[in-house]
C-alpha positions in Angstrom: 0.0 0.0 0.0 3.2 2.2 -0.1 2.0 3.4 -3.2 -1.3 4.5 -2.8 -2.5 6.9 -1.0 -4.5 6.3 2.1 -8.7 7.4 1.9 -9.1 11.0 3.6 -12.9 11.4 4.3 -14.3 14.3 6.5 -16.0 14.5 9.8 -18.8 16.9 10.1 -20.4 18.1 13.4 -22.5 21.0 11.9 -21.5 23.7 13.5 -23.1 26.9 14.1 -20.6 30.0 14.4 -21.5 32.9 16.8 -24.5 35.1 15.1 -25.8 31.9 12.9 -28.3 29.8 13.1 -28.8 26.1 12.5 -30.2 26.8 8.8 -26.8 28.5 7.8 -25.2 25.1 9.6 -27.1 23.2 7.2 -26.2 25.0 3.9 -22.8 25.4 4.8 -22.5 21.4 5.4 -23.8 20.7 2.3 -21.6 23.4 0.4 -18.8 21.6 2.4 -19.7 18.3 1.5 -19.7 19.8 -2.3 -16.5 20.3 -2.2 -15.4 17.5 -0.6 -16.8 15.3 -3.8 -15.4 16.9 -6.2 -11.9 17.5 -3.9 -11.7 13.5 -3.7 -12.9 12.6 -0.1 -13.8 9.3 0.4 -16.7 10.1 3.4 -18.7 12.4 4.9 -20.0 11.8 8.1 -22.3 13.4 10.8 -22.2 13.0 14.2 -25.5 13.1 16.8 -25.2 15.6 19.7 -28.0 16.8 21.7 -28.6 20.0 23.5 -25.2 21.4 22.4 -26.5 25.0 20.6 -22.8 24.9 18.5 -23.6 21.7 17.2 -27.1 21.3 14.6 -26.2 17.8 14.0 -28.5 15.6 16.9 -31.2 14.4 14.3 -28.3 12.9 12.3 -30.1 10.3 9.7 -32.4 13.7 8.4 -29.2 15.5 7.6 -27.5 12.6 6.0 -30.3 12.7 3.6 -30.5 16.4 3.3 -26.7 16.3 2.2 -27.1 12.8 0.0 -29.9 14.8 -1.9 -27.0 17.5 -2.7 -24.8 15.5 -3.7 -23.9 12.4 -6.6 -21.1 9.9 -5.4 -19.6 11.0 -2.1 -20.3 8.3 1.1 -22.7 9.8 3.7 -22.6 8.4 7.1 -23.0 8.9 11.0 -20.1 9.1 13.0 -22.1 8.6 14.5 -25.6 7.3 15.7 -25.7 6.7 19.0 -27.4 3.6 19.4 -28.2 3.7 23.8 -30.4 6.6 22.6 -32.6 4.9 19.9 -34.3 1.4 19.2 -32.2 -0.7 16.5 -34.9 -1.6 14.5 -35.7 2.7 14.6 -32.0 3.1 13.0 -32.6 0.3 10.8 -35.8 1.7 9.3 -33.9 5.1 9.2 -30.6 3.9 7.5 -32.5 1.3 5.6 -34.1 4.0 4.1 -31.3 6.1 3.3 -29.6 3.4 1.5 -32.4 2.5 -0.4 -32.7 6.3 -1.9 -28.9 6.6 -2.3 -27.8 3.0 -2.7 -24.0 2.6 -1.6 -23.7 5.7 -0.8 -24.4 5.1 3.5 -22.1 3.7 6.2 -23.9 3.5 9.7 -20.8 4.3 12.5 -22.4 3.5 15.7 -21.4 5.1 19.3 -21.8 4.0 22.8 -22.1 7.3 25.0 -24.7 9.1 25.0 -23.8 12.3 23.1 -25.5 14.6 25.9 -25.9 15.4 29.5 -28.0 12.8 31.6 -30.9 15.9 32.2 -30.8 15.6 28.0 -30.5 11.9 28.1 -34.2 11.9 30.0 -35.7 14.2 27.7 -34.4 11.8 24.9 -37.2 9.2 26.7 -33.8 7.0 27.5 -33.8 4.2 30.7 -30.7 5.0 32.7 -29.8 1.8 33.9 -27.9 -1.1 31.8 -28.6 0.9 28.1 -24.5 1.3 27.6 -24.7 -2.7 28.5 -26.9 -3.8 26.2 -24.4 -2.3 23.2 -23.5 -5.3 22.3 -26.9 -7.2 21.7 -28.3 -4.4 19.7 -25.0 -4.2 17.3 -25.8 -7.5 16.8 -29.9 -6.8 16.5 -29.0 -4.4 13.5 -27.0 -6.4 11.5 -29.5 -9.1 11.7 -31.8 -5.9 10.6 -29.9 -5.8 7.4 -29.2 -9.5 6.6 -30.7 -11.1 4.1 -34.3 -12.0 4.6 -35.1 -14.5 6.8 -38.2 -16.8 6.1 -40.5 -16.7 9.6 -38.6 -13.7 11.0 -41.3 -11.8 12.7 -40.0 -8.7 12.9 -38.3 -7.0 9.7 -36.5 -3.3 8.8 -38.6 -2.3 5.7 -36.8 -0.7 4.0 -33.9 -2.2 5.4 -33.6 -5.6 5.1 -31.1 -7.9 2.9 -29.5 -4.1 2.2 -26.3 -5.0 4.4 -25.5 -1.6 5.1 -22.1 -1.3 6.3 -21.8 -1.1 10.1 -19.0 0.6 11.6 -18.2 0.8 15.5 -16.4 4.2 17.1 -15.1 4.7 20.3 -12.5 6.4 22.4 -11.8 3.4 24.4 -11.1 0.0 24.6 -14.3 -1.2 24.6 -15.2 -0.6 21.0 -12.3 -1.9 19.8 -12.5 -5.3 21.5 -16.9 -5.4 20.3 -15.1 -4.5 16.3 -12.4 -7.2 16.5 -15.1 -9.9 18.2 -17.9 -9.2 15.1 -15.3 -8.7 12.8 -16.5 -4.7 11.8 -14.6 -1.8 10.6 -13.5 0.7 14.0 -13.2 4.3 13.5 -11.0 6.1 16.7 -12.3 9.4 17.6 -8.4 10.6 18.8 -9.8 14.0 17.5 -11.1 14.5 21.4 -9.8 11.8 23.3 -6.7 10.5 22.1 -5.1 9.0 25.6 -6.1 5.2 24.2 -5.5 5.6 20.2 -2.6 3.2 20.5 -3.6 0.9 22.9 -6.7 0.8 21.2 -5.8 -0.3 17.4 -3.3 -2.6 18.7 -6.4 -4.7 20.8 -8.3 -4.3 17.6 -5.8 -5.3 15.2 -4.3 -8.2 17.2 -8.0 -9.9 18.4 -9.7 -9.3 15.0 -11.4 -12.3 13.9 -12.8 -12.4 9.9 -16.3 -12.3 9.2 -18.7 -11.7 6.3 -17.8 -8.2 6.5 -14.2 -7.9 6.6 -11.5 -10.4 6.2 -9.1 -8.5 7.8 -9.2 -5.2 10.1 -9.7 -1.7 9.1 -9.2 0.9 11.0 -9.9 4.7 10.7 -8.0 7.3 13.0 -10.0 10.6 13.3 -8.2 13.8 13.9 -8.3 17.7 13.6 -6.9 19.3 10.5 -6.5 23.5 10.9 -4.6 24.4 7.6 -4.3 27.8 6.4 -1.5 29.5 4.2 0.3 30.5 7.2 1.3 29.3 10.5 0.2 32.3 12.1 -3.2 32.1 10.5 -4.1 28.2 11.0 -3.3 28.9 14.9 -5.4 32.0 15.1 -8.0 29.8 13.5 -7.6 27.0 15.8 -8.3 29.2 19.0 -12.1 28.9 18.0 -12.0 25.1 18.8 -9.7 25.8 22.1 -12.3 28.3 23.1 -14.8 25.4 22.2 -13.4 23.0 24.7 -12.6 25.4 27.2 -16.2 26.3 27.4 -17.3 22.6 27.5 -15.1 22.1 30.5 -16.8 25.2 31.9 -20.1 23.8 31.5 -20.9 26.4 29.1 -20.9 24.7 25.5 -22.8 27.2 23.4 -22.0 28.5 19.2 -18.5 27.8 18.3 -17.0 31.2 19.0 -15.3 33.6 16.7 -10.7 33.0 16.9 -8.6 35.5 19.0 -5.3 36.9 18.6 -4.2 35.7 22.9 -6.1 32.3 23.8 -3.4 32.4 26.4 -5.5 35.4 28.4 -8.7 33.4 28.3 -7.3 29.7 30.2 -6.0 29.2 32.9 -3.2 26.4 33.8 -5.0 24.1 34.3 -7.9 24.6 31.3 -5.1 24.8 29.0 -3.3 21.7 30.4 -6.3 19.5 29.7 -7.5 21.5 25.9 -4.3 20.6 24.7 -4.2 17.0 25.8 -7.8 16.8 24.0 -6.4 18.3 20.9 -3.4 16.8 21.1 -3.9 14.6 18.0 -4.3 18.1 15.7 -2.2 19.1 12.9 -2.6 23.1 12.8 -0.2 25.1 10.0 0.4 25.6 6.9 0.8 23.2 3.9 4.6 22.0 4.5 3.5 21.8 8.7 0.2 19.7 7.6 1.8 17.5 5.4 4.5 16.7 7.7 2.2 16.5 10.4 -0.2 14.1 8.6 2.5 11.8 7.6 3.8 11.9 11.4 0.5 10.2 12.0 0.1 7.7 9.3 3.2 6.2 10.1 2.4 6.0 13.9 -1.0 4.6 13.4 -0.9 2.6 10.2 -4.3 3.8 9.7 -6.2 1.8 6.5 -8.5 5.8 6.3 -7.9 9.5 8.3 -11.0 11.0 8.7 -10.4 14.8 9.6 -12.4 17.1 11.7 -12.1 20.8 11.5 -14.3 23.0 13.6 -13.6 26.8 11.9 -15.3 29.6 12.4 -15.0 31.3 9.0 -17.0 28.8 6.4 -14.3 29.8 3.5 -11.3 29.5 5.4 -13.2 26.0 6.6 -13.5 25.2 2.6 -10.1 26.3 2.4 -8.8 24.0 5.1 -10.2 20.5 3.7 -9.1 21.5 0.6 -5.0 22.1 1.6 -5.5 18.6 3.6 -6.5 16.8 0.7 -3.5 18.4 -1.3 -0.7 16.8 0.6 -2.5 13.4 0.1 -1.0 12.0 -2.8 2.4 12.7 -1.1 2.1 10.7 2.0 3.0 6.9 2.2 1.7 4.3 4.3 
C-alpha cells in the first residue's frame, strides 16, 4: 500500500458559528460536503449531539439525507448514531431508508455514549440503567436488521432488510475496539477528542480481530483535527475557536463555536489549557509543509487503512479552504 495513498474522508459536526443559526449550519454542510466530492474525499460523516447550541447535527439520519440529496457519489454516514439513545430496528428503518434512496452511498458508525448530559439523556425518553450494556446485543440486533431475509422472522426493517448496510463501531476506548475485532466490523478512533487510548486501542483491535462476512481482515480509521491555512500564524489563530470550544465545554458552558482571538493564552488558565491541549493533542494546525508533515507523522504511527479529519472553523471559507490544503498533501504521504 506504499503506493497509494491512504482514503481521507471528513467529519462533520454541523456547526453553528456565533450570530448563525442552524439553517446557515445546514447550507454550509452541504456546500462543504460539495466540495469534498469533487476535492476526492472518500466520506462524509455526521455526528449526533444533543442540547449542544454549536452543534445542529442531533437528528443525524435527516441531515445525512438532506446532504445525499445534494450531492452524486460522495459516502454519507453517522459518526455517529448513537445507538443507547434509539431502538435498533428505529436506526434500521432510518438507515435502511437512506440506503435504499442513495444505494452505496451510506455507512452506519455507531457510538456508545450518549452524546448529551444525563438531564438531555431523559428528555431523549432513555432508561438510565444497563442501556451502555446492552451495546453489544443491539449491534448485533441491526445487523440481523440488514441481513438477508429471513423466512419466519417476525420482525423486519422495511426498508432495510437484505440491504447489508455497512456497520462501523467508534469509540474512544477499549471497549469498542475489543466489540469491532469480536464481530469482525470496521473501527473508527475518535483521537480528535480523546486521544489517551489511540494506540492501545488499534493494537487490541488489530491483534483480536477475527474475519467475518464483513471484513476479512481489520480496518481501521483514526480521526483527527486538521487546521490548515496558508500560514502558520493564520491556521493557529484559526484554531483558538476550537480551544475556546473545549474550554467552554469544561466550563459547563458549551454554546456557538466562537469567533478566533489573537491571545487564547489570556482566556485559560493552567489548568484549562493543560487539559485543551491533551484533548487536541492529536491536531495538525499550519500551513501546507506543517500539515503534510504533520499528517504523515501520524500515518506512520497509526498505520491507519482511512484518516477522517475534523475541523471546527469559524469562517466557512477558510473551513472550505482548510479540507481542501489537507487533501492536497494526500498523494504525497505513504503508508
Amino acid at each position: 500500500m506504499a503506493n497509494q495513498p491512504v482514503p481521507f474522508s471528513i467529519l462533520d459536526l454541523s456547526p453553528v458559528p456565533q450570530g448563525a443559526a442552524p439553517r446557515q449550519a445546514f447550507e454550509s454542510s452541504l456546500d462543504l460536503a460539495r466540495h469534498a466530492e469533487t476535492w476526492g474525499y472518500n466520506r462524509y460523516w455526521l455526528a449526533e449531539h444533543h442540547n449542544m447550541t454549536g452543534i445542529a447535527s442531533a437528528a443525524t439520519s435527516v441531515l445525512i439525507g438532506y446532504i445525499a440529496g445534494g450531492t452524486k457519489t460522495l459516502r454519507l454516514g453517522s459518526g455517529g448514531v448513537m445507538l443507547p439513545n434509539h431502538s435498533p430496528l428505529v436506526i434500521a428503518e432510518q438507515f435502511g431508508t437512506l440506503a435504499t434512496l442513495y444505494p452505496g452511498r451510506i455507512d452506519l458508525g455507531l457510538g456508545r455514549a450518549p452524546g448529551t448530559d444525563q438531564r438531555t439523556m431523559v428528555a431523549l425518553r432513555r432508561h438510565l440503567s444497563g442501556d451502555t450494556d446492552n451495546f453489544p446485543r443491539d449491534v448485533q440486533e441491526l445487523l440481523m436488521y440488514f441481513d438477508d431475509v429471513r423466512p419466519g422472522a417476525p420482525v423486519q426493517a422495511v426498508p432495510g432488510q437484505g440491504l447489508h448496510v455497512p456497520i462501523w463501531l467508534l469509540g474512544s476506548s477499549l471497549y469498542s475496539a475489543q466489540l469491532a475485532a469480536a464481530l469482525g466490523l470496521p473501527f473508527a478512533f475518535a483521537s480528535h477528542f480523546a486521544p489517551d487510548l489511540l494506540w492501545q486501542a488499534l493494537k487490541m483491535y488489530r491483534t483480536q480481530f477475527t474475519p467475518s462476512a464483513t471484513l476479512d481482515k481489520p480496518y481501521a480509521m483514526v480521526c483527527i483535527n486538521v487546521i490548515a491555512a496558508d500560514s502558520e500564524r493564520n491556521a493557529r489563530y484559526m484554531f483558538t475557536s476550537m480551544q475556546q470550544q473545549f474550554i467552554n465545554l469544561r466550563r459547563g458552558r458549551p454554546g456557538p463555536l466562537p469567533a478566533p482571538v489573537e491571545d487564547i493564552e489570556a482566556l485559560w488558565s493552567e489548568g484549562e489549557q493543560y487539559g485543551v491541549e491533551q484533548a487536541l493533542r492529536m491536531s495538525v494546525v499550519g500551513d501546507r509543509d506543517k500539515v503534510r508533515a504533520g499528517l504523515q507523522a501520524i500515518l506512520t504511527e497509526t498505520e491507519a487503512d482511512e484518516l477522517m479529519i475534523n475541523g471546527q472553523i469559524f469562517d466557512h471559507q477558510a473551513r472550505l479552504h482548510s479540507f481542501d490544503i489537507a487533501m492536497s498533501v494526500r498523494a504525497e504521504l505513504t503508508l
